[in-house]
Backbone as XML, in Angstrom:
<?xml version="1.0"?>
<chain id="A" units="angstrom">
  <residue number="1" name="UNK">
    <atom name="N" x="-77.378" y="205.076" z="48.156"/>
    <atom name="CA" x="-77.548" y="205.039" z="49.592"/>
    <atom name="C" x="-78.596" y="203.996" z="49.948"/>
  </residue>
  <residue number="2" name="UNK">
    <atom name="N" x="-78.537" y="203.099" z="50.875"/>
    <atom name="CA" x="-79.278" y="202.054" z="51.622"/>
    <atom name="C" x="-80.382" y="202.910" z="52.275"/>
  </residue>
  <residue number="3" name="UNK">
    <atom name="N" x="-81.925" y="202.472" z="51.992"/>
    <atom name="CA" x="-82.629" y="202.983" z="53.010"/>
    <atom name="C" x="-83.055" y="202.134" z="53.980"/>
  </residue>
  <residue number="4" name="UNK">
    <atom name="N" x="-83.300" y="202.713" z="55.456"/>
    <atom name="CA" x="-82.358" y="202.072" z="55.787"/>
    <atom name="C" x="-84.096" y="201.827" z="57.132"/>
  </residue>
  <residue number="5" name="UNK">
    <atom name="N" x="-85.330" y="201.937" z="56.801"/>
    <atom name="CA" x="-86.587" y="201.879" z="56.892"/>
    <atom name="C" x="-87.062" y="200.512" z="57.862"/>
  </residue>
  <residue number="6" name="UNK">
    <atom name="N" x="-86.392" y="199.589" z="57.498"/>
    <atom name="CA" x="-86.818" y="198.211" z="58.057"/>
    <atom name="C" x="-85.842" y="197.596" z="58.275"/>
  </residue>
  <residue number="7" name="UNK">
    <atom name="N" x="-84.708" y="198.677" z="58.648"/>
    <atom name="CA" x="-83.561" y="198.244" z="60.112"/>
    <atom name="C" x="-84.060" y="197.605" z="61.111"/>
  </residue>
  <residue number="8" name="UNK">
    <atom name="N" x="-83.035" y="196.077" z="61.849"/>
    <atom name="CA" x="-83.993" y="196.337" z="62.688"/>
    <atom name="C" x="-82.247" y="196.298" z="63.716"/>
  </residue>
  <residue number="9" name="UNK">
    <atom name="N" x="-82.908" y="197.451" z="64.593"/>
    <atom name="CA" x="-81.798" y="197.203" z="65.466"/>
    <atom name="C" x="-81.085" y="196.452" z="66.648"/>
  </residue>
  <residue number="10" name="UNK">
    <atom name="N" x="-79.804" y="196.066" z="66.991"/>
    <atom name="CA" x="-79.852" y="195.326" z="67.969"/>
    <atom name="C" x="-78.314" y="195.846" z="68.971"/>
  </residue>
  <residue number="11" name="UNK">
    <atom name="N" x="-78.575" y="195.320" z="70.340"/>
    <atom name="CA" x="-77.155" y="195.637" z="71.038"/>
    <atom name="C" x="-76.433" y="194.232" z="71.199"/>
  </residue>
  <residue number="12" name="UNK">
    <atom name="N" x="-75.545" y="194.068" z="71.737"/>
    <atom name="CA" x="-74.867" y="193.097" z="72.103"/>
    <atom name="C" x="-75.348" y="192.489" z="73.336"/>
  </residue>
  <residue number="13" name="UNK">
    <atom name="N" x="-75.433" y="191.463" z="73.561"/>
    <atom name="CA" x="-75.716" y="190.988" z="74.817"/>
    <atom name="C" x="-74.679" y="190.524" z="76.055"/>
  </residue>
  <residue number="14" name="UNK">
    <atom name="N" x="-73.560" y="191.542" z="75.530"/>
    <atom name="CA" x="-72.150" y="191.820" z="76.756"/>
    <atom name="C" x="-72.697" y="193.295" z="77.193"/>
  </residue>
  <residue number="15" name="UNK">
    <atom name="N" x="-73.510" y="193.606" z="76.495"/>
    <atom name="CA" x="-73.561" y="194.883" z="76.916"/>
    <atom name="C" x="-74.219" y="195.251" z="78.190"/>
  </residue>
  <residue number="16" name="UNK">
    <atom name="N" x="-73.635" y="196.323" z="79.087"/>
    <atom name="CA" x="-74.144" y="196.732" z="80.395"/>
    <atom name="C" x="-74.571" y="197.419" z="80.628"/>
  </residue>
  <residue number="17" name="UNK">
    <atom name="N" x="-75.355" y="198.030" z="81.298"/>
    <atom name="CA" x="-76.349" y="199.310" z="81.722"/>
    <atom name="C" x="-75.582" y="200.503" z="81.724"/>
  </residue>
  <residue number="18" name="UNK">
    <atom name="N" x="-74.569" y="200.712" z="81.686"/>
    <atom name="CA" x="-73.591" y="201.987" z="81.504"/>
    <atom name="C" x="-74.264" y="202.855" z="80.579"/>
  </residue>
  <residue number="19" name="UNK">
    <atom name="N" x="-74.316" y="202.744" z="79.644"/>
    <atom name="CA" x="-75.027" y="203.303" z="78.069"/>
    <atom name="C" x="-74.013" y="203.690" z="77.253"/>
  </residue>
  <residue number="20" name="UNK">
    <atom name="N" x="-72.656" y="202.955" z="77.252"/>
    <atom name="CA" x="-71.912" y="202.925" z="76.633"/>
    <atom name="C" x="-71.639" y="201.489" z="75.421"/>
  </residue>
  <residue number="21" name="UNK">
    <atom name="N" x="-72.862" y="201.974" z="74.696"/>
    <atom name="CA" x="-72.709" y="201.009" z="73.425"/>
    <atom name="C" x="-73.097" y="201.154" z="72.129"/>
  </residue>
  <residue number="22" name="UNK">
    <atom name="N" x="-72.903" y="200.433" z="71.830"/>
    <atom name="CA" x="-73.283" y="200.721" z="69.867"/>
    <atom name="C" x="-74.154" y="199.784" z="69.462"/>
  </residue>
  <residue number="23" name="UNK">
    <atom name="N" x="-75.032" y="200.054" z="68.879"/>
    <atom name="CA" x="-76.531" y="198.718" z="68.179"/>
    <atom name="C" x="-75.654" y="198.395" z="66.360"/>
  </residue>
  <residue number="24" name="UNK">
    <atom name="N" x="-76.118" y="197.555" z="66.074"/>
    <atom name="CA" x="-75.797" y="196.435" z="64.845"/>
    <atom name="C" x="-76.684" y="196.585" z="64.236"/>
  </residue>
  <residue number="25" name="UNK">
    <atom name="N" x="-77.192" y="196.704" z="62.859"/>
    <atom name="CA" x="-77.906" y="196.301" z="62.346"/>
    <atom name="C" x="-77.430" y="195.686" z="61.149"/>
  </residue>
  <residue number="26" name="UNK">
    <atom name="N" x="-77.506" y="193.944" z="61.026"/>
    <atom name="CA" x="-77.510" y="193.197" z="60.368"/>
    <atom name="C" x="-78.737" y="192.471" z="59.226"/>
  </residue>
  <residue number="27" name="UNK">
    <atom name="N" x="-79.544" y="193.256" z="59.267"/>
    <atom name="CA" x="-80.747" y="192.340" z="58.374"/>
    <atom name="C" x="-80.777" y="193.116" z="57.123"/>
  </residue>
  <residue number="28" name="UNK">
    <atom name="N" x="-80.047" y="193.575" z="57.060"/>
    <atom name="CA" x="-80.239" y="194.216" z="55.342"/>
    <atom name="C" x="-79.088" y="193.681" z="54.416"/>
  </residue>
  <residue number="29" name="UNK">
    <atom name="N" x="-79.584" y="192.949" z="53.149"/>
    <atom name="CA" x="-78.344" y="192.643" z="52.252"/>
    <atom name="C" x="-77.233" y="193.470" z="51.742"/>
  </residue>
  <residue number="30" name="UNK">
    <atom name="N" x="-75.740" y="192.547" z="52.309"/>
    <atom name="CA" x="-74.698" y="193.609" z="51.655"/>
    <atom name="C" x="-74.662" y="194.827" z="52.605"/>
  </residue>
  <residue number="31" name="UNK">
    <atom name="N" x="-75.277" y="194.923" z="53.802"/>
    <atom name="CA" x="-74.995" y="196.922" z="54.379"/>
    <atom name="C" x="-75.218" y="195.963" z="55.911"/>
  </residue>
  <residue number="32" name="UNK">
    <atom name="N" x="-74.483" y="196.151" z="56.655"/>
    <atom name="CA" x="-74.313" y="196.673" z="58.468"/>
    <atom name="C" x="-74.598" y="198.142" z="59.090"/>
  </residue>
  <residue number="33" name="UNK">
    <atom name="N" x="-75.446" y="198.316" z="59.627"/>
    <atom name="CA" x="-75.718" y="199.692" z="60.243"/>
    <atom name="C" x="-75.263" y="199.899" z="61.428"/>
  </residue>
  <residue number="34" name="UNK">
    <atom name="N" x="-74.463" y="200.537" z="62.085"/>
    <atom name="CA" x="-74.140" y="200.952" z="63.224"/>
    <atom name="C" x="-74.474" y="202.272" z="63.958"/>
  </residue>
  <residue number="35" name="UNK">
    <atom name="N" x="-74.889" y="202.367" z="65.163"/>
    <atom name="CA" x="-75.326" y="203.935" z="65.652"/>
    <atom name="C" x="-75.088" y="203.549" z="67.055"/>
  </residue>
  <residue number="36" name="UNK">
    <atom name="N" x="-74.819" y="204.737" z="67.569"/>
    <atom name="CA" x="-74.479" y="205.188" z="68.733"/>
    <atom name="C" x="-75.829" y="204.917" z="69.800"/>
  </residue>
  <residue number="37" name="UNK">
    <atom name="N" x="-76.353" y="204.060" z="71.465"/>
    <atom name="CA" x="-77.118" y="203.493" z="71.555"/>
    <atom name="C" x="-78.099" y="204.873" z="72.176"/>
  </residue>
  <residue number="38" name="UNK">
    <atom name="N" x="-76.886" y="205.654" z="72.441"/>
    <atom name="CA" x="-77.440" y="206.474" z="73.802"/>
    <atom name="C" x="-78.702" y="207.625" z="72.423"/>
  </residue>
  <residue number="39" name="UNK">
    <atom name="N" x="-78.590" y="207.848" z="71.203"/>
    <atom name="CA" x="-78.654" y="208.202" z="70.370"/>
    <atom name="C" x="-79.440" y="208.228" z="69.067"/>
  </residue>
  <residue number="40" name="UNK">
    <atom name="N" x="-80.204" y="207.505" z="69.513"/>
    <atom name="CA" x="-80.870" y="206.475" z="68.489"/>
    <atom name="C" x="-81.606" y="207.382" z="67.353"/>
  </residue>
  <residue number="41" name="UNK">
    <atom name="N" x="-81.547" y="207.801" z="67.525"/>
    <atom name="CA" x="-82.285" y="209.421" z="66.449"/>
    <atom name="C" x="-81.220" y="210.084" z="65.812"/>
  </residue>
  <residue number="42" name="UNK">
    <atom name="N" x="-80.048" y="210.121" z="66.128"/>
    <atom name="CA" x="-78.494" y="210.343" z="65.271"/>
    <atom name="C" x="-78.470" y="209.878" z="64.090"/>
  </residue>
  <residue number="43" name="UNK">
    <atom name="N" x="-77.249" y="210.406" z="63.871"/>
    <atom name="CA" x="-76.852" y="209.314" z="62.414"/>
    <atom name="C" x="-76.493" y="207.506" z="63.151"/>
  </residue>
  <residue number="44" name="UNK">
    <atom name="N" x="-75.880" y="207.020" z="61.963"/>
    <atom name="CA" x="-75.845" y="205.661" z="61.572"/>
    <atom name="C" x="-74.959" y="205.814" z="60.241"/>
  </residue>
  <residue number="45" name="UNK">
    <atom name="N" x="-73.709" y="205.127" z="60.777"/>
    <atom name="CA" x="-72.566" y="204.427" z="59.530"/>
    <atom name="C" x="-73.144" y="203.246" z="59.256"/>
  </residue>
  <residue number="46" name="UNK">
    <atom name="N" x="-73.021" y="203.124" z="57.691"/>
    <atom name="CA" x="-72.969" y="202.032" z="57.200"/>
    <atom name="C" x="-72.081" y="201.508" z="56.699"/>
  </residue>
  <residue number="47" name="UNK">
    <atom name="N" x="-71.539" y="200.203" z="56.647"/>
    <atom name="CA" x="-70.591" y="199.273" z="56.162"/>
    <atom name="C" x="-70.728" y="198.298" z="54.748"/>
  </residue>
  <residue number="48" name="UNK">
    <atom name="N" x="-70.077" y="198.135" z="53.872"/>
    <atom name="CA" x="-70.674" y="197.001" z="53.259"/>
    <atom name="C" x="-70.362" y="195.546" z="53.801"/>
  </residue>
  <residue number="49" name="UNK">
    <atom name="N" x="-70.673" y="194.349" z="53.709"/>
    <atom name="CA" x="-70.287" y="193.241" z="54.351"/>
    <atom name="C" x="-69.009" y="192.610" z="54.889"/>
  </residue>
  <residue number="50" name="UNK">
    <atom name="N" x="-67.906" y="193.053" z="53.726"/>
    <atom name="CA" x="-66.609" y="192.947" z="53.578"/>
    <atom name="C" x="-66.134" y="193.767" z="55.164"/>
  </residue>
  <residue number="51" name="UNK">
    <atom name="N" x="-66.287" y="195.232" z="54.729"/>
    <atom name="CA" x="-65.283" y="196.107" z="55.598"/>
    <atom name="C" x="-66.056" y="195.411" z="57.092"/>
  </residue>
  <residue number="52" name="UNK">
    <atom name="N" x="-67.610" y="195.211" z="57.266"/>
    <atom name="CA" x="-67.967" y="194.963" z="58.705"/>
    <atom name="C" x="-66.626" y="193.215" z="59.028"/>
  </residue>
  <residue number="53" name="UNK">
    <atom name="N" x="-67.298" y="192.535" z="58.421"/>
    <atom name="CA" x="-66.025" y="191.313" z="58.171"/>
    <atom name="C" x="-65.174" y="191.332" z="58.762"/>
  </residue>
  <residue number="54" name="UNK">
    <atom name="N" x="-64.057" y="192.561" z="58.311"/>
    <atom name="CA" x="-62.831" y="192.681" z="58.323"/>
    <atom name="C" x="-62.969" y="193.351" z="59.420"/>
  </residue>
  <residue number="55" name="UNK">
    <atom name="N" x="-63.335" y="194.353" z="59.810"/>
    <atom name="CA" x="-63.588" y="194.795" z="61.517"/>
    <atom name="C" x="-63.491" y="193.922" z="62.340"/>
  </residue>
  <residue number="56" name="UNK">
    <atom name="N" x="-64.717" y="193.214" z="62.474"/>
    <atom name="CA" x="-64.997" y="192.051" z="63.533"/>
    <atom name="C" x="-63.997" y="191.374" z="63.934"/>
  </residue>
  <residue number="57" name="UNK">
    <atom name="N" x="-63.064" y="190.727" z="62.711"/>
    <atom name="CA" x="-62.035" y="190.228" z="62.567"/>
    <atom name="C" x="-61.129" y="190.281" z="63.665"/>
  </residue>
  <residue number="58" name="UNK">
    <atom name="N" x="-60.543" y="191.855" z="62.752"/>
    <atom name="CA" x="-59.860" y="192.813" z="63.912"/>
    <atom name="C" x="-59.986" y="192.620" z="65.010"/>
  </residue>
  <residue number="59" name="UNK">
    <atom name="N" x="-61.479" y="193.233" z="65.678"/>
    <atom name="CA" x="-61.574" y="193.415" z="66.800"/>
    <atom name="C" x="-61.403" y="191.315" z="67.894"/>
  </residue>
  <residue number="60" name="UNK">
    <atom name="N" x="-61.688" y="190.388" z="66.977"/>
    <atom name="CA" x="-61.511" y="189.194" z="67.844"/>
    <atom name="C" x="-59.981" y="188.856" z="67.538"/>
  </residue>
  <residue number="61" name="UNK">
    <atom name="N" x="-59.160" y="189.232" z="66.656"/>
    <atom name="CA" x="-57.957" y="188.648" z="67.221"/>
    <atom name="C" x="-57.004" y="190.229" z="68.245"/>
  </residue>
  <residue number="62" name="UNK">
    <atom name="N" x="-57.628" y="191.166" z="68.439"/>
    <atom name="CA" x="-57.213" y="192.181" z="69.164"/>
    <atom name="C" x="-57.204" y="191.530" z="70.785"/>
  </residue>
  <residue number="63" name="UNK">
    <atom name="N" x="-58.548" y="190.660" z="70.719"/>
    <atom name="CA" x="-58.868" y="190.534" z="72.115"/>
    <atom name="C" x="-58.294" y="189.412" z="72.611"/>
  </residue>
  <residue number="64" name="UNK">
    <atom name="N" x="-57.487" y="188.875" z="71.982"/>
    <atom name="CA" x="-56.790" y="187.409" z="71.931"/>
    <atom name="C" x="-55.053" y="187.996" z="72.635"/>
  </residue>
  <residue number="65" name="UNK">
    <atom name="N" x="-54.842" y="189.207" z="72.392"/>
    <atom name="CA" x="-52.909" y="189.676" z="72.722"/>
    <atom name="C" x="-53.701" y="189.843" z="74.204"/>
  </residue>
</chain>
């Protein structure tokens, strides 16, 4: 398991005051952290580099149909 101590977290900067979003955490080798924003004391999925990758992916040619 990744500890996960000197996360540092971040939101998107599409994101809107709604409080409907999810924070990133990218600064740790090999692991993506994701958590819920409204939440921040919750859990947190982690990804290894690949599967975040292959998400992102996803999600930019989704937004392309």
């Amino acid at each position: 398991m990744t500890e996960l101590t000197t996360i540092h977290w971040r939101k998107s900067s599409y994101s809107g005051n709604e409080g409907n979003c999810v924070e990133v955490a990218d600064n740790l080798p090999g692991v993506v952290g994701v958590r819920d924003s409204k939440d921040v004391a919750g859990p947190s999925l982690t990804f290894n580099s690949a599967q975040w990758a292959s998400f992102v992916e996803f999600v930019r040619d989704g937004s392309r149909n």
